[in-house]
C-alpha positions as protocol buffer text, in pm:
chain_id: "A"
residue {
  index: 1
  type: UNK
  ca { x: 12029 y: -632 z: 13352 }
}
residue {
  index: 2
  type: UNK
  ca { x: 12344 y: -844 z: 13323 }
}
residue {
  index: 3
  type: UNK
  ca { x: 12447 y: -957 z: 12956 }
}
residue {
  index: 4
  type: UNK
  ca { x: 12562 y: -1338 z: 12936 }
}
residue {
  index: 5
  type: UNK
  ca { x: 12948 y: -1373 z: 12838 }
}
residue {
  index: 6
  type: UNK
  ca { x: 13037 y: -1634 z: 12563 }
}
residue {
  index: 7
  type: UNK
  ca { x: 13339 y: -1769 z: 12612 }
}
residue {
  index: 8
  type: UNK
  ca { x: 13557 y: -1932 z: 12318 }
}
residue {
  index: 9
  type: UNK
  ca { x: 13608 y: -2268 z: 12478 }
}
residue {
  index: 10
  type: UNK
  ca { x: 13428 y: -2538 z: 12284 }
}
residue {
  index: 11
  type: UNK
  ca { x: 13269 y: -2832 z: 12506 }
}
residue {
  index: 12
  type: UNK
  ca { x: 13281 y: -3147 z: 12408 }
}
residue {
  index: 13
  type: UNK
  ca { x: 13093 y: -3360 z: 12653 }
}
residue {
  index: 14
  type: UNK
  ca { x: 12907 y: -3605 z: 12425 }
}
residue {
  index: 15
  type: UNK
  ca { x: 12906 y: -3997 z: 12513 }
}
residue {
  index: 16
  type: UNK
  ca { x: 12799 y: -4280 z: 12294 }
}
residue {
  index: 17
  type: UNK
  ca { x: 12513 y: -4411 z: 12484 }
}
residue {
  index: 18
  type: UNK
  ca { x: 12448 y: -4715 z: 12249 }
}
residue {
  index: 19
  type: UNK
  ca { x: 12381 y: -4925 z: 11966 }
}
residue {
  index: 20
  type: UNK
  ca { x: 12064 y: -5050 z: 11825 }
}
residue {
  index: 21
  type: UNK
  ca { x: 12060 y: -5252 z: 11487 }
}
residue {
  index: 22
  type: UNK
  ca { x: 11695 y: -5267 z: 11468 }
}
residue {
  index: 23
  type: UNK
  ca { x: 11435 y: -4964 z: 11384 }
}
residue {
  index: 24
  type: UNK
  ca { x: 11142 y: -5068 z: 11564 }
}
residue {
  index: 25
  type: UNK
  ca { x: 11355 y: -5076 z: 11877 }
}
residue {
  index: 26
  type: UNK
  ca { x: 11519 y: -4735 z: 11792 }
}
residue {
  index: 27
  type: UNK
  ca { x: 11177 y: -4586 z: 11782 }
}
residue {
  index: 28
  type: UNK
  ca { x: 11071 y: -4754 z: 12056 }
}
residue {
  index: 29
  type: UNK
  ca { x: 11419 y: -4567 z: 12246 }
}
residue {
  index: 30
  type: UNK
  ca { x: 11358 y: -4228 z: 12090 }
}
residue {
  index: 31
  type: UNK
  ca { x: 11003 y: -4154 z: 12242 }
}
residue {
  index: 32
  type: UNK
  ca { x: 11137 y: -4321 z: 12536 }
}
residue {
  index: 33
  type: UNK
  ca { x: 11428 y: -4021 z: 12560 }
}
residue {
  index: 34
  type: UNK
  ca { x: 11174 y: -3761 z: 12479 }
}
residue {
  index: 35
  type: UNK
  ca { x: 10915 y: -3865 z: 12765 }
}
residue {
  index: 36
  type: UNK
  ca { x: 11219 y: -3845 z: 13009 }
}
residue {
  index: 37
  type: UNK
  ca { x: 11370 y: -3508 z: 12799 }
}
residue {
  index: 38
  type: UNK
  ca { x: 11672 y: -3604 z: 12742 }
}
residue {
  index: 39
  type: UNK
  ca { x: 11860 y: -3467 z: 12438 }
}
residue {
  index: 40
  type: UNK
  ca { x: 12040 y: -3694 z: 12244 }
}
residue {
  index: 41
  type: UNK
  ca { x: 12144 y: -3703 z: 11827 }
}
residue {
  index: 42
  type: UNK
  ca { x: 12169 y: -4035 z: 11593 }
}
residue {
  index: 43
  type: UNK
  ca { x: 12525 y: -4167 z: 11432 }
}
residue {
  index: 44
  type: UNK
  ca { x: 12441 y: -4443 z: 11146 }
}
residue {
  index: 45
  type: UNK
  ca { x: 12708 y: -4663 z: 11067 }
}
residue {
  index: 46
  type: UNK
  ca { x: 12766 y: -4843 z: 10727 }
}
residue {
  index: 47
  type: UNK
  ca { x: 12686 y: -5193 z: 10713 }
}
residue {
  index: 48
  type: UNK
  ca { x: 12985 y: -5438 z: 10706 }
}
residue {
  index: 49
  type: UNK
  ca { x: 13040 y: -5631 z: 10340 }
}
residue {
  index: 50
  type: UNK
  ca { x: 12841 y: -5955 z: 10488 }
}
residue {
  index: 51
  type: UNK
  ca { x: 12657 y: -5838 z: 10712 }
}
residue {
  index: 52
  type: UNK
  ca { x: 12258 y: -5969 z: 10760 }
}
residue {
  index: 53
  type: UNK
  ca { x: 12178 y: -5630 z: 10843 }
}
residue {
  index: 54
  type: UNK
  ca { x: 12167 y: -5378 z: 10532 }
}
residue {
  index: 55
  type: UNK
  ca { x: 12037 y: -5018 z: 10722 }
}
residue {
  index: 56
  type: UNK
  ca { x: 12401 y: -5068 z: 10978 }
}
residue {
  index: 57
  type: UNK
  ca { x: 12350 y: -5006 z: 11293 }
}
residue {
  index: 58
  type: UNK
  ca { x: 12217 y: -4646 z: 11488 }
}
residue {
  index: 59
  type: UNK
  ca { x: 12417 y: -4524 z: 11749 }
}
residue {
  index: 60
  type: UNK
  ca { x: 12277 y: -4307 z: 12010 }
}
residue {
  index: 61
  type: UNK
  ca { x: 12492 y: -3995 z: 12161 }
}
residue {
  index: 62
  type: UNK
  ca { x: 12411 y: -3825 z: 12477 }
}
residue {
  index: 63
  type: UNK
  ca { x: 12526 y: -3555 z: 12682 }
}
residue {
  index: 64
  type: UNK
  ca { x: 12695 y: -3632 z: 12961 }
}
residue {
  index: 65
  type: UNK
  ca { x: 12535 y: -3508 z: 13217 }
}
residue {
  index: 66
  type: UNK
  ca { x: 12219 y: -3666 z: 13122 }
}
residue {
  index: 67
  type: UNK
  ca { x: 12388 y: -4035 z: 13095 }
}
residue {
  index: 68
  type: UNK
  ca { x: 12255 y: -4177 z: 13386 }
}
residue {
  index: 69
  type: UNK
  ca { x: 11856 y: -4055 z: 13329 }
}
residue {
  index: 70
  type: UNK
  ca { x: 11906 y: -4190 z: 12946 }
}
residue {
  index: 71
  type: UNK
  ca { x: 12059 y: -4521 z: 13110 }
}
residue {
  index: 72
  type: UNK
  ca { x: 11766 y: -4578 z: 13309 }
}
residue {
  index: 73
  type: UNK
  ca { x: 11517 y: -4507 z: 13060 }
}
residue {
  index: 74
  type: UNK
  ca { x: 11637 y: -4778 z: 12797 }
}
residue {
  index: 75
  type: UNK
  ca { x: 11651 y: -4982 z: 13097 }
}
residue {
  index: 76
  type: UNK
  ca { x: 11329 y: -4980 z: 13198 }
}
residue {
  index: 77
  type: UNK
  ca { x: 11236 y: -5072 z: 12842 }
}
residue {
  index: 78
  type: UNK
  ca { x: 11377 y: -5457 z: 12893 }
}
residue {
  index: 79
  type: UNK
  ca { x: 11532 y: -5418 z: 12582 }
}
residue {
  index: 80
  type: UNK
  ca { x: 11960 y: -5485 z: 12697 }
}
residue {
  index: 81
  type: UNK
  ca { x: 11870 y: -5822 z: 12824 }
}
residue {
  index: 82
  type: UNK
  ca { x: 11785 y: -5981 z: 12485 }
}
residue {
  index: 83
  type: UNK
  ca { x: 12159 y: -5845 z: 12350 }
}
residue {
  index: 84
  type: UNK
  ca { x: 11928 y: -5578 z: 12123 }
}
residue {
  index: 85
  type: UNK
  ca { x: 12061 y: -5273 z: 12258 }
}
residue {
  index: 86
  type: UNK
  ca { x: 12442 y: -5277 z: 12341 }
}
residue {
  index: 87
  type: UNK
  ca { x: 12524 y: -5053 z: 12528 }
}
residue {
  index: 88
  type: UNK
  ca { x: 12878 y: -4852 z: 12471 }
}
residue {
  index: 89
  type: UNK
  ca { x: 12894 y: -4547 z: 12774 }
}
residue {
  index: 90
  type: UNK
  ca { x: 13194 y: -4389 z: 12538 }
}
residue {
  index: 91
  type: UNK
  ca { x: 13342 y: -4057 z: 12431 }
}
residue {
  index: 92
  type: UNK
  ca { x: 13241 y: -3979 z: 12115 }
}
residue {
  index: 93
  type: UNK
  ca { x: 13587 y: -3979 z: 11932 }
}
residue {
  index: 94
  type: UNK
  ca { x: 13435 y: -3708 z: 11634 }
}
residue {
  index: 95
  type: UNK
  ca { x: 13404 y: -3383 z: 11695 }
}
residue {
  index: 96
  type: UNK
  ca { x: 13128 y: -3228 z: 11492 }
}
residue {
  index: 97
  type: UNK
  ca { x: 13178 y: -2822 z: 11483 }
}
């Protein structure tokens, strides 16, 4: 039986998919991901000083690899054409290990 080899190198292949100020509509993308299984974690941002919105805004992060099937998905919800879900398709610029 062969034993798997860990290697030291740390990946870092996460994207910021995009931004969504409203919770409804960040439910509404989350069971979306998880019908298609597609792994992705939440970054909340603070709210600006005079801003409307007081919860910020949620940013979804994706792996790389799974970009395009994540893409699709929030697509098919009709939800980038009303300017509710912006979408960013950048490296995340934190590294969180």
């Amino acid at each position: 039986m062969l034993e798997t080899e860990y290697t030291k190198v740390k990946v870092h292949n996460e994207i910021e998919l995009c931004e969504v100020a409203d919770i409804d509509i960040k439910d509404r993308i989350e069971k979306e991901l998880l019908k298609y299984r597609v792994s992705y974690f939440l970054r909340w941002t603070k709210p600006k000083w005079f801003s409307s919105n007081r919860n910020g805004t949620c940013i979804f992060c994706v792996n790389d690899a799974q970009k395009e099937i994540a893409e699709n998905a929030i697509r098919e919800l009709g939800l980038d054409s009303n300017d509710k879900v912006k979408f960013l398709m950048r490296k995340v610029d934190k590294i969180f290990y």
